[in-house]
C-alpha positions in Angstrom: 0.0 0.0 0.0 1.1 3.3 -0.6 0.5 7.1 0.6 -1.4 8.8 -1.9 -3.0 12.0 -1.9 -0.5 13.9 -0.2 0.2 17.5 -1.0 3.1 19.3 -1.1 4.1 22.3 1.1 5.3 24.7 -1.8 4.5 28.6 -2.3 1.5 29.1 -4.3 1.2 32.2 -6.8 -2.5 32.6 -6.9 -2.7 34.1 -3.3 -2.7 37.4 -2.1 -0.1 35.8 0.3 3.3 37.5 -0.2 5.4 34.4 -1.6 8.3 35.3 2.0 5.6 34.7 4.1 4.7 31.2 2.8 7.8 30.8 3.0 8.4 31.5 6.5 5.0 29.3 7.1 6.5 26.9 5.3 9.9 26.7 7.3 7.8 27.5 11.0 5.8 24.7 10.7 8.8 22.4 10.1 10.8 24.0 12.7 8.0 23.6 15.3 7.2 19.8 13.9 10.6 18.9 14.5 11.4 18.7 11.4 14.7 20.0 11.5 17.2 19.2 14.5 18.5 21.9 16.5 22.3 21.0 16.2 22.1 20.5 12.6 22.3 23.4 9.8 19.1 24.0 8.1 19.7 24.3 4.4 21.4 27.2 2.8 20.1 29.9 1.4 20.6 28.8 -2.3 19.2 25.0 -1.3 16.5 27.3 -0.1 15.5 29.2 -3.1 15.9 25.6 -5.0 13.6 24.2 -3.1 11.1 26.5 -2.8 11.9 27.8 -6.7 11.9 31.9 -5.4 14.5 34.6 -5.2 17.2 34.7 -2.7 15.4 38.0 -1.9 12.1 36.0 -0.8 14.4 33.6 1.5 16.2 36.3 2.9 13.2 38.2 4.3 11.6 34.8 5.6 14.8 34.0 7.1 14.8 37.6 8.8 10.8 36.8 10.0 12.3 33.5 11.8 14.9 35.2 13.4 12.2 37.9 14.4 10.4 35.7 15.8 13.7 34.0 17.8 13.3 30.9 15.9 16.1 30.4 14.2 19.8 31.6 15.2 23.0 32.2 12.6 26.6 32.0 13.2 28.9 33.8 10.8 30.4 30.7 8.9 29.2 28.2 10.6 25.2 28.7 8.8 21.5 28.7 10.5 20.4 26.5 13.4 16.9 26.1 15.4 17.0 28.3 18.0 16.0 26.1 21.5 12.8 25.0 22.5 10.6 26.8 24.6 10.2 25.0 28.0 7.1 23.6 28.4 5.0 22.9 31.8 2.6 20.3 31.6 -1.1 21.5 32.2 -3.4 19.3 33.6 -6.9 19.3 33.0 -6.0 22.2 30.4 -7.9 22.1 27.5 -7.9 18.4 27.0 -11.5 18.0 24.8 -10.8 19.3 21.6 -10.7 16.4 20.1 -12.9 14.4 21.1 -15.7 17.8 20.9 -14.9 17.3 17.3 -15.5 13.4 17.1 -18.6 13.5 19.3 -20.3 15.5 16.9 -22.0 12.8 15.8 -23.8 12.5 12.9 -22.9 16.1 11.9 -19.4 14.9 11.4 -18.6 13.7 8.4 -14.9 12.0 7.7 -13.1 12.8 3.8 -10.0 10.4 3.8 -7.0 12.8 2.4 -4.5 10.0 2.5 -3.4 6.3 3.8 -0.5 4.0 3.9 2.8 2.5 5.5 6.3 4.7 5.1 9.1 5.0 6.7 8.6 7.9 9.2 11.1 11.0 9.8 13.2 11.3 12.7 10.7 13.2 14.6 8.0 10.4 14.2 10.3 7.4 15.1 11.7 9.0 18.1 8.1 9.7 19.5 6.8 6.0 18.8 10.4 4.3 20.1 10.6 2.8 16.8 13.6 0.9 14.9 15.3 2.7 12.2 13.4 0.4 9.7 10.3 -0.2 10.9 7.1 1.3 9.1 4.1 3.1 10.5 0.7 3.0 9.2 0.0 6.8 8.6 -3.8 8.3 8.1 -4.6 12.0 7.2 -8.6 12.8 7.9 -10.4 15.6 7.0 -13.3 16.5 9.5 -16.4 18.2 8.3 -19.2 19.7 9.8 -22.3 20.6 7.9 -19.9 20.0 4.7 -17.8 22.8 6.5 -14.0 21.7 7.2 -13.5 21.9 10.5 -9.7 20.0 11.0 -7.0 17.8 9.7 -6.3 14.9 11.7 -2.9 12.8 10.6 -2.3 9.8 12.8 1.0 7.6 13.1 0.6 3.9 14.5 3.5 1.3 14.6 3.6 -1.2 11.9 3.3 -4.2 14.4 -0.5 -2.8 15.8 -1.9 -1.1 12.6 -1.8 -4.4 10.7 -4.3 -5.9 13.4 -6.8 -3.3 11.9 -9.4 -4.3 10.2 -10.4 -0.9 8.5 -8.2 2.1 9.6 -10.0 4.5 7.0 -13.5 3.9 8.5 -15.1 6.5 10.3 -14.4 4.9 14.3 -11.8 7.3 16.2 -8.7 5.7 16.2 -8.7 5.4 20.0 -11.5 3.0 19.6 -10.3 1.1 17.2 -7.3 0.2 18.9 -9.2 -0.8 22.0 -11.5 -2.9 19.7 -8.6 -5.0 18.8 -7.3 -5.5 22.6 -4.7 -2.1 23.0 -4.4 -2.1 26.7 -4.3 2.4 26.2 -3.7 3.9 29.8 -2.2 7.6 29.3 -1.5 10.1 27.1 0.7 13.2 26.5 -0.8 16.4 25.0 -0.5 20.0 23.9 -2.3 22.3 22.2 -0.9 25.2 20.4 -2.1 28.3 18.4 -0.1 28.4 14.9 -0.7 29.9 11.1 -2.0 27.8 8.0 0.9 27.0 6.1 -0.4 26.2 2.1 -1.2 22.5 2.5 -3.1 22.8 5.4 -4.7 26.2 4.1 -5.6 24.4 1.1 -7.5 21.4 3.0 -9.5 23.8 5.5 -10.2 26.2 2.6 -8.5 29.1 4.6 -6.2 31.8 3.5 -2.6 30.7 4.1 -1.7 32.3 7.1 -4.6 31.9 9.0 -4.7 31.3 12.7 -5.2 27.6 13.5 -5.3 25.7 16.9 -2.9 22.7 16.7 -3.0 19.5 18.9 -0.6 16.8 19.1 -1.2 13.5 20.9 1.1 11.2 22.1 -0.9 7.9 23.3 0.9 5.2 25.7 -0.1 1.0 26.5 -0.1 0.3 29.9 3.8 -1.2 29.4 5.3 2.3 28.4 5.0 1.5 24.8 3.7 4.6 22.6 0.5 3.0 20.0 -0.2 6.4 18.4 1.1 9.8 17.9 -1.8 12.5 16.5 -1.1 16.0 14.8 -4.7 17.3 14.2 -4.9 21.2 12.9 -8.2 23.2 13.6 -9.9 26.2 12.2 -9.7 29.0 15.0 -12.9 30.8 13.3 -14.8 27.7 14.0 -13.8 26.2 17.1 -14.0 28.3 20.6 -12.7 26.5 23.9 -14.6 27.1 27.2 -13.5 25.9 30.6 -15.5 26.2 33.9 -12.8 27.4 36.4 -12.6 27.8 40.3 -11.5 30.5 42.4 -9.1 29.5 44.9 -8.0 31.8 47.6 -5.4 31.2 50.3 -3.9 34.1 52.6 -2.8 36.3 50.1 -3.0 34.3 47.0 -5.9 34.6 44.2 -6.0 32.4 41.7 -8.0 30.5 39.3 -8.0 26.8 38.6 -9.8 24.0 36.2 -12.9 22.7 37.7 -13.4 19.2 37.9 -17.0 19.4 37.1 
């Protein structure tokens, strides 16, 4: 089987868009997927413009956005690195239903298969999942509608060894239920949610403007031996999703603060 359907992150003409700040979308998205490691050099300017067929002009000025930004750093002669992550707290009880808002929809949900198949996943990918250097994943990209609106892109990553015990992976089940149908013993997960722009590929499925603001979520899903079964990148429309959380106020002394409820 192979992945079909998949779309390439390139610059597109036809957009009101500057062609730099695609660019920059472009380059963001892979910096914040991981895409390229910090120690390593990300390409020069001239594998830049080759790959992205622009001007050196159009690479220098996303360049100077990422750096803006504090995404990128350059050394003189050395070339252009990922600058270091942001540190990140985890958040219990912190928006933790987007998701499954968007499958319990019901029958106002409706499910447009993008793409489908086993490859050999990036770096990024087989790090998460723990898996060997040539072992596949079964990879599935989901477009969700709502009232034929697109709502999110859902791409999920599952280990070779558990996707072939599925007996339909492009059916309309959430994938969390289809591995408990076939005896996945799931007992955590890790999560974050993010606010990011539409780079072209993702702009093109939600039918947005590239640049547009999107919510991102990624899920990392854990058996109840440690072993990662699924790793979930899902991208939301921010004009049609809205996240509401009943909070508490807790006082002690002289401390005022504000916390999830539990209802």
């Amino acid at each position: 089987m192979t992945v079909t359907g998949l779309i390439a992150s390139k610059p597109k003409t036809h957009t009101a868009i500057p062609l730099y700040h695609q660019v920059y979308l472009i380059l963001k998205e892979k910096i914040i997927s991981q895409e390229y490691i910090g120690v390593t050099a990300l390409p020069t300017e001239d594998e830049l413009c080759a790959e992205f067929k622009v001007s050196r002009i159009t690479i220098k000025r996303a360049m100077h956005e990422l750096s803006l930004e504090g995404l990128i750093i350059r050394h003189r002669g050395k070339g252009t690195f990922v600058a270091s992550p942001i540190n990140k707290k985890l958040a219990p009880n912190a928006m933790n239903d987007l998701l499954e808002t968007v499958q319990a929809i019901g029958d106002a949900t409706q499910v447009q298969q993008i793409s489908e198949g086993f490859l050999i996943p990036n770096d990024d990918i087989k790090d998460r999942l723990k898996l060997a250097d040539n072992e596949e994943v079964l990879c599935s990209k989901q477009l969700r509608l709502v009232k034929r609106t697109p709502l999110a892109v859902i791409t999920t990553y599952i280990p070779e060894d558990i996707a072939r015990q599925l007996n339909d992976f492009s059916n309309n089940l959430p994938m969390l239920v289809q591995l408990k149908n076939i005896g996945v013993p799931i007992d955590n997960a890790f999560q974050e949610v993010t606010a990011t722009l539409a780079e072209p590929r993702i702009a093109l499925h939600l039918n947005m403007e590239v640049g547009a603001p999107l919510l991102k979520l990624t899920r990392l899903i854990i058996d109840n031996s440690g072993k990662p079964v699924e790793w979930l990148i899902s991208y939301y429309r921010g004009d049609k999703y809205a996240m509401r959380t009943k909070l508490h106020h807790h006082s002690t002394g002289r401390t005022s603060t504000w916390k999830p409820s539990k209802e």
